[in-house]
C-alpha positions, 0 to 999 in steps of 0.5 A: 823203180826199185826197192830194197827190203831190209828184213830179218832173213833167218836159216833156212827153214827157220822160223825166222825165214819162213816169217820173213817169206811169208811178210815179203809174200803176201804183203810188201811183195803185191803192193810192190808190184800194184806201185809198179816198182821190183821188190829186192831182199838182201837173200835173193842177190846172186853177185859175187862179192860182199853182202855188205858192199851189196847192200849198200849199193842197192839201199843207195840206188833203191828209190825207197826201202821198206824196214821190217823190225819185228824182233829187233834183228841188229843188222836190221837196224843197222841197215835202216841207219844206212837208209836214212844216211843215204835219204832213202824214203823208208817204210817200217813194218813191226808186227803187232804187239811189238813195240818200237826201241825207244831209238825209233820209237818216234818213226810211223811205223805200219803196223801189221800181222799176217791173219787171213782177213787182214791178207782179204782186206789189203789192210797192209798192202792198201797202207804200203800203197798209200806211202808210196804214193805220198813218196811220190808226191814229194818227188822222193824226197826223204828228209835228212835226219843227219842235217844237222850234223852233215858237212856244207861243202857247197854253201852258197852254190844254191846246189843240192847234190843230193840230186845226183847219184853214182853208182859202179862209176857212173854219176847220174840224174834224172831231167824231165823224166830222162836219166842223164849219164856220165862215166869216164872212158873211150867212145870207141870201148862203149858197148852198142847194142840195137836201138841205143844210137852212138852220138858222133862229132864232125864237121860241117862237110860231113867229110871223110878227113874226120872219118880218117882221122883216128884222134878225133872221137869219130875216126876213133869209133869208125875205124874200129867197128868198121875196119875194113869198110870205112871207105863204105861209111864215109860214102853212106854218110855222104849219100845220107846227108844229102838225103836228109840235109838236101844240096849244101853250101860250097864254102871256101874250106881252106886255102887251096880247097872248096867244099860242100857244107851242110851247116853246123848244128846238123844231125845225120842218123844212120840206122842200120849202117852197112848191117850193123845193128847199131844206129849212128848220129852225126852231129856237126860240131865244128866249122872250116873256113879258109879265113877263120880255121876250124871252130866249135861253138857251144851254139852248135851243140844246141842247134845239134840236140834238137835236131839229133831228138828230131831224128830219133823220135821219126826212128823212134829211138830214145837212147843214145851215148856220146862222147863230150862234143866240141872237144879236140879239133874243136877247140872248145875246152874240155870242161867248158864243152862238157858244161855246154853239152850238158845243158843242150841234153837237158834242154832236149830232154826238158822240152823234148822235139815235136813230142818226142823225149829222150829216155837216157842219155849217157855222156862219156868223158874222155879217159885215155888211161885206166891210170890216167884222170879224166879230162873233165874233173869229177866234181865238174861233173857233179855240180853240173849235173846237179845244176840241170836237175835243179830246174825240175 
């Protein structure tokens, strides 16, 4: 967790500044840390770019705030505006024998002052403390001093968008203590690392046509981090679902072709596959039969989940990305997919697997083209998010 502090910063070797050191120091700085959460001040940001557009993208994903208005800094309260725009919990600090502008006068503010006994005592730490606790309580929850004069665009939809939050991109929220991720991109492009699993559709043979298959999302992710080894992958992936899944079903797979099914909804995990670092879950998605073609259903992702938790939790690992299944061969539109997918995630998070829950999960909607929209609209995509949040 995080929290961003909004102070007077000052030159260096100011007055101002050692002030405002001495504040973040020995009072914001240790109750932070007793809370568990990292202090950040705008002075000790090292990206590139403007300090502004910095700023706002720490007040907007910060958990909380903490104001300090001795001296009554203008960018300070131009800030704490930002803050309460954003409904961030925020704490204020004013050094005694200040007083508060009449604007903000009616705001609880701590109170504070930088005397040995005080620092001994913990007066502020101890008070810092007590509000983070009561943030906590109300699921930081800020209220919204701008209510009244904010735009209903959701009216009658029962959903509180203020769940959701965005950030370079990405719209997030967070289910049964899983953060749930959506970006827009190619699987393919998605940077692995170990012990974060890539989620892969298939079939239900588990065989090679979708390996090969450079449309589809696997033979897309497969043929370009395995080149040159994917006759290698598609025969781990076969001896692995045997394995794990035991002897399948010969089903009538098209009209000229018997094969062995292992039943949709299944999940295979490859750990480390063929050296790579990186593990990778198969799901079956989608099912052939010479009488009924190639399907997916939104029951299958279900069934998928809560198998693909169950893999993780005996590799103990937590994290995964996916790319929205059910889609392309499987026929089920990309919304629709999206929408279904999603609420297999929050099911698996929500309740987790044999005690085993999901830390994050990231889903990346399918973009073809920097310069080309993706093939779930964004404000799906918030609403949907906000919808499995609703039920924390």
């Amino acid at each position: 967790m995080k929290c961003f502090v909004i102070s007077p910063i000052g030159e260096e070797g100011s007055d101002v500044r050692q002030h405002a050191d001495d504040v973040f120091k020995y009072i914001i700085e240790p109750a932070m840390k007793e809370c568990g959460i990292e202090a950040v001040r705008s002075d000790q940001l090292d990206k590139p770019g403007l300090i502004s557009e910095q700023m706002f993208c720490f007040i907007f994903e910060a958990d909380l705030c903490i104001a300090v208005l001795t001296n009554h800094n203008p960018n300070v309260f131009y800030e704490l505006a930002v803050a309460h725009s954003a409904q961030r919990p925020v704490i204020i600090l004013i050094e005694k024998g200040q007083q508060l502008p009449f604007d903000v006068s009616g705001l609880r503010a701590i109170r504070y002052d930088l005397g040995l006994r005080s620092y001994e005592a913990r007066t502020h730490i101890n008070s810092i403390i007590n509000y983070v606790k009561a943030f906590a309580t109300e699921g930081w929850k800020a209220p919204d001093v701008f209510s009244a004069y904010r735009a209903k665009p959701d009216v009658g939809t029962g959903l509180d968008l203020t769940r959701v939050k965005e950030s370079d991109g990405v719209l997030w929220t967070t289910v049964g203590g899983c953060e749930i991720r959506v970006g827009n991109g190619r699987i393919e492009e998605q940077a692995g690392k170990a012990g974060v699993a890539i989620v892969l559709p298939c079939n239900e043979y588990f065989d090679d046509r979708c390996v090969w298959d450079t449309r589809s999302a696997l033979g897309t992710y497969v043929n370009r981090i395995f080149e040159g080894q994917v006759a290698e992958f598609v025969a781990l992936m076969k001896d692995e679902c045997r394995k794990k899944l035991g002897a399948g079903v010969e089903q009538q797979k098209t009209d000229d072709e018997r094969a062995e099914s292992f039943g949709a909804g299944h999940c295979v995990l490859l750990n480390k596959p063929l050296g790579h670092s990186v593990p990778i879950a198969l799901v079956s998605t989608t099912t052939q039969r010479a009488d009924q073609g190639l399907t997916a259903r939104i029951s299958y992702l279900f069934d998928g989940m809560r198998e693909l938790v169950t893999r993780l939790a005996n590799a103990r690992l937590n994290e995964v990305i996916m790319p929205v299944l059910g889609t392309g061969h499987g026929g089920i539109d990309a919304p629709l997919a999206f929408v279904g997918l999603l609420l297999a995630v929050a099911e698996a998070a929500r309740y987790g697997q044999g005690g085993q829950h999901l830390k994050r999960v990231t889903i990346v909607v399918f973009k073809p083209h920097a310069d080309s929209p993706p093939v779930v609209d964004p404000v799906i995509v918030r609403r949907a998010l906000a919808l499995i949040s609703s039920g924390k």
